[in-house]
C-alpha positions in Angstrom: 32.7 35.7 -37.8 29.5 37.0 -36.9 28.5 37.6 -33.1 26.0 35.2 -31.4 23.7 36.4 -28.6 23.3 34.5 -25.5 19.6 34.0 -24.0 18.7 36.4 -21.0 19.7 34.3 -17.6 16.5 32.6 -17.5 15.7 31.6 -20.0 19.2 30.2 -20.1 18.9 28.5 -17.0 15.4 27.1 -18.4 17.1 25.5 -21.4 19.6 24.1 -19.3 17.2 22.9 -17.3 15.8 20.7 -19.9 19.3 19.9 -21.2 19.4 18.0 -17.8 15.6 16.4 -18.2 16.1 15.0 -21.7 19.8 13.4 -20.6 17.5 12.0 -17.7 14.8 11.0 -20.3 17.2 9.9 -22.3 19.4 7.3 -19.3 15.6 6.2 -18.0 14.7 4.9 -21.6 18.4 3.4 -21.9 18.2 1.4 -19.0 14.6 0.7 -18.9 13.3 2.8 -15.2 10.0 2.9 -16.5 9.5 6.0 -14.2 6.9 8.4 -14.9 7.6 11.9 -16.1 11.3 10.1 -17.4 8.9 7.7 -19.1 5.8 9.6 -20.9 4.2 5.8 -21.5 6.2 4.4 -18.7 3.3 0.9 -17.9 2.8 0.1 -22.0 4.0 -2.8 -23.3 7.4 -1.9 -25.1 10.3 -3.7 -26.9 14.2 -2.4 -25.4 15.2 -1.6 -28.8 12.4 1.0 -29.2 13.3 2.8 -25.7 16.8 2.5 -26.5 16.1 4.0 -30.2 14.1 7.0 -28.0 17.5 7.4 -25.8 19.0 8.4 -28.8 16.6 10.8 -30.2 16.8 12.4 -26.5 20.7 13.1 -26.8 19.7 15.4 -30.0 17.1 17.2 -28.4 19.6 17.9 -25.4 22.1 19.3 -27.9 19.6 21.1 -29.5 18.2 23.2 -26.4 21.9 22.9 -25.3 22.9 25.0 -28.1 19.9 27.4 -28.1 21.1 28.1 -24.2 24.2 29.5 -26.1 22.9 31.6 -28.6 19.6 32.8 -29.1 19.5 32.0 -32.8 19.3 28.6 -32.1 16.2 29.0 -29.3 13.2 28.9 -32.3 14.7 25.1 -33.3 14.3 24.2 -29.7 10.7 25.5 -29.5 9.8 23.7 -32.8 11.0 20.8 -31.4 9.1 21.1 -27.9 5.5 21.6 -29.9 6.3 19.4 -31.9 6.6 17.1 -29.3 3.4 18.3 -27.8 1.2 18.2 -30.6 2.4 14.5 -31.2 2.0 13.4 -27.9 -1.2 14.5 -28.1 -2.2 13.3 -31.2 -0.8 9.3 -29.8 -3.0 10.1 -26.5 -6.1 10.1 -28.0 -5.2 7.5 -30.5 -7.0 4.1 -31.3 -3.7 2.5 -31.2 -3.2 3.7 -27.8 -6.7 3.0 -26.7 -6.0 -1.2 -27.8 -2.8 -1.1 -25.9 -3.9 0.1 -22.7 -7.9 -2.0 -22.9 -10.0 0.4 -21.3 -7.3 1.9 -19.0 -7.1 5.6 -18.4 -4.9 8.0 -20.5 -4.7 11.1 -18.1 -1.9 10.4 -16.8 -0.2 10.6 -20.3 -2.5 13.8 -20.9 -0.8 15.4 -17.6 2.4 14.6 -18.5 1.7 16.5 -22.4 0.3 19.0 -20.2 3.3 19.5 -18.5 5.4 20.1 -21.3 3.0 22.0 -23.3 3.0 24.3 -20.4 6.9 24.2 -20.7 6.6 25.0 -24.3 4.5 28.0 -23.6 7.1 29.1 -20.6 9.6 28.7 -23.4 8.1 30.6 -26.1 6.8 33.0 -24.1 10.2 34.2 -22.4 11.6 33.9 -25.8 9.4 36.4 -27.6 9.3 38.6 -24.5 12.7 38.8 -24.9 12.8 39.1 -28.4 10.3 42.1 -28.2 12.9 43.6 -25.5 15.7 43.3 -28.1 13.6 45.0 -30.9 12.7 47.5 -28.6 16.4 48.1 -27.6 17.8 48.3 -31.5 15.4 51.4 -32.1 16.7 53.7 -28.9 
């Protein structure tokens, strides 16, 4: 059986931190608490079955970075997963469809909220390689 390596502490702690967010995410788009941060496009029109669809999706992603908490194999997954989120997030923010939805309104909001996650994602990545480099560097002593 081969040996898995666990992330250092914090990052640990950082993926269990967002184990907790997406179970969060996840309950807010179950129930409907159209609640900012919980809610990415929390005041756009939306149908329950689509929010409920997202709950879903947002169990997966919890196991995901759940299981890159427990070995560090697993942590590149998670990070595909976070930009990938990003980098679709922003592509809906600037979005025509978007744009007819909200009629003029404002998308920063949405843009700070991508922001927030992209700056997660580079948290993420960066503790990640850091601590791959540290690992490299430990294998040649």
């Amino acid at each position: 059986m081969e040996r898995t390596m666990a992330p250092s502490p914090i990052l640990k702690t950082l993926l269990l931190i967002c184990v907790a967010f997406f179970l969060c995410m996840g309950a807010a788009h179950f129930l409907g608490l159209k609640v900012p941060v919980l809610f990415i496009y929390f005041d756009t029109p939306f149908y329950a079955y689509q929010d409920r669809i997202i709950s879903f999706t947002l169990v997966t992603y919890a196991a995901l970075f759940f299981a890159a908490s427990r070995d560090r194999a697993v942590v590149p997954f998670a990070l595909i997963s976070i930009w990938a989120t990003v980098i679709g997030l922003a592509y809906i923010n600037q979005s025509s469809e978007l744009a007819e939805v909200l009629n003029g309104s404002s998308t920063t909001i949405y843009w700070l909220q991508t922001a927030a996650l992209a700056a997660l994602a580079v948290v993420l990545t960066g503790l990640f390689m850091k601590e791959r480099g540290s690992s490299a560097q430990r294998s040649l002593t």
